[in-house]
N, C-alpha and C positions, 0 to 999 in steps of 0.2 A: 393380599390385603396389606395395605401400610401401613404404618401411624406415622400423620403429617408431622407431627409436632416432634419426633426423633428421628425421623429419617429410613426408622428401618420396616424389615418385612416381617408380619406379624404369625403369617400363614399362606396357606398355598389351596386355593380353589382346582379340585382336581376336577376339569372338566371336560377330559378324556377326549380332547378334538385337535385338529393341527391350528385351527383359526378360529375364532369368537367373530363372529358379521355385527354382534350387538351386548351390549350390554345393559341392564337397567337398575337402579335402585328404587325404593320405595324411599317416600318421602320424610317418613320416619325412620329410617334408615335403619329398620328391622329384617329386611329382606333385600337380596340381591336376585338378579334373574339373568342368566347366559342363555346365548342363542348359538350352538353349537353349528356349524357350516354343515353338518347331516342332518340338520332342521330338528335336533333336539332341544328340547329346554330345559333347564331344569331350575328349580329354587333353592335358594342357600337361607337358612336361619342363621344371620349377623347376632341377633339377640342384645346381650349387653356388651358381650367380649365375642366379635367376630370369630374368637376362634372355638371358643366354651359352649355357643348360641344350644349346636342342638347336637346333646352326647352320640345319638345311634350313626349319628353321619360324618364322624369325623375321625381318623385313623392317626397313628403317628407312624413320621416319613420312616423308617429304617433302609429304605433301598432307594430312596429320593436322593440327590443330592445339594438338600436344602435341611437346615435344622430346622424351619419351620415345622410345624405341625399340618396336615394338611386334612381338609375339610370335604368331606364327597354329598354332596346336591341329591336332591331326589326330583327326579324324570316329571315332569307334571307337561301338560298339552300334548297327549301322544293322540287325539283324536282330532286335532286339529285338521281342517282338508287341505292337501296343497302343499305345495312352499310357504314354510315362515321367512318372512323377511326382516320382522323388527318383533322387538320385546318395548313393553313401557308398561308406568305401574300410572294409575290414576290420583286425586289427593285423596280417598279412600283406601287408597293400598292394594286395590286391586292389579291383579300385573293383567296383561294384554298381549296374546299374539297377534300378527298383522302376520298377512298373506293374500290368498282369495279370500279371506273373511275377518275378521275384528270380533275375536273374542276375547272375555276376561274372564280370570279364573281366581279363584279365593287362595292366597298363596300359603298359607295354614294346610291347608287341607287339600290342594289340589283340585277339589273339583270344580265343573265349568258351572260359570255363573250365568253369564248371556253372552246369546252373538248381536252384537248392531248390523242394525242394515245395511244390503249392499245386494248388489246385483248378483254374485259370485265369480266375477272379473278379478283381475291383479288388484289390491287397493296399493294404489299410490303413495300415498299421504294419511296420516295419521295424527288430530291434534287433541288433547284433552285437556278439559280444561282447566288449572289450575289453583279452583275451588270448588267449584260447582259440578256436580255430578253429569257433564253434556261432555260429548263426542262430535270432533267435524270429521269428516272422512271424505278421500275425492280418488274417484275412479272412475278412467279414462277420463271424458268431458261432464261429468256428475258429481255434485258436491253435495254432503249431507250433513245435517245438524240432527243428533239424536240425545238422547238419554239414554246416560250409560246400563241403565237395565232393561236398552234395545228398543225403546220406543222410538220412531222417526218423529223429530219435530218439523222438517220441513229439508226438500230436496230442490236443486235446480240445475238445471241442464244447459250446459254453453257455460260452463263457469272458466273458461278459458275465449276471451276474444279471439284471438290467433291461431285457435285449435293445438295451440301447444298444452303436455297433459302438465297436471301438476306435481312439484318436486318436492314441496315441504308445505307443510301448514301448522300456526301457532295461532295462540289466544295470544291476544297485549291485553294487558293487565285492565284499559278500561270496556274489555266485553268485548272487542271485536274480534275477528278470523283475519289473521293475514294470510294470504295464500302467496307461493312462489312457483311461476311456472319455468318450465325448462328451458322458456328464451331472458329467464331472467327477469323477468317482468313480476312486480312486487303489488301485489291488490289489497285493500282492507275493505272487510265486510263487513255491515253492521250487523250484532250476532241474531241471529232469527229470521233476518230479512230477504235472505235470497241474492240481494245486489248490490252493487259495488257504486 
């Protein structure tokens, strides 16, 4: 952890892996969330002073070779099915694994909140939405709009022209889905609608 405004390292996130695939913050910038390459997760308590946040989880280095202080996470989505591919927290705070499934979990406490909809295939894509409590999700040729406590608002199939699957998906700010598929090809949805 830095602090931008001096330059330097403030602490060290022990998170016991050779490579992190993802990383996430909450938006209040209370929690941090790593996704270890052995498909662990775990959540870090930033608090006030990322390194003070949460006393039981945090050691100091003596065999490190950093004077930082260094900060150990606690393990939360170990029942998650599958491969985790991405970590992301919602504007609620809630963090998110993505895999074969989209679930969110209360990062306080650990436990699982809801899974959104989905076939139980790879999910692809993953977008939430940036105030409103809704999920789009897209797997293989299936794109979903739900409510993040897993209610399906509306699903459509063929949401790729070309059969290419989809590679990322975002909200813009006035409501829509933009999806991006693997040839590149850039769509905006209108949010609810199903069509492009």
């Amino acid at each position: 952890m830095w602090d931008l405004a001096g330059g330097k390292c403030r602490g060290v996130l022990a998170v016991g892996a050779d490579a992190l695939p993802d990383v996430a913050v909450s938006p209040d910038g209370r929690w941090a969330a790593t996704l270890n390459n052995d498909d662990r997760v775990f959540v870090w308590d930033l608090g006030d002073d990322p390194v003070l946040g949460v006393e039981e989880f945090r050691i100091l280095a003596n065999d490190y070779d950093h004077e930082e202080p260094i900060q150990l996470g606690r393990q939360v989505a170990d029942s998650h099915p599958g491969d985790i591919t991405a970590v992301s927290f919602d504007a609620q705070g809630l963090l998110y694994t993505v895999g074969n499934a989209a679930i969110s979990w209360d990062p306080a406490t650990g436990a699982r909140v809801a899974q959104l909809p989905s076939s139980g295939e790879r999910i692809d894509a993953l977008a939430l939405h940036p105030s409103l409590p809704v999920a789009a999700i897209a797997e293989s040729d299936t794109m979903r709009l739900c409510r993040t406590d897993g209610t399906e608002l509306t699903s459509w199939a063929g949401a790729s022209e070309d059969g290419e699957l989809t590679a990322d998906l975002a909200f813009a700010s006035d409501g829509r889905l933009i999806s991006l598929d693997l040839a590149g090809t850039l769509r905006a949805w209108p949010a609810g609608a199903g069509v492009s």
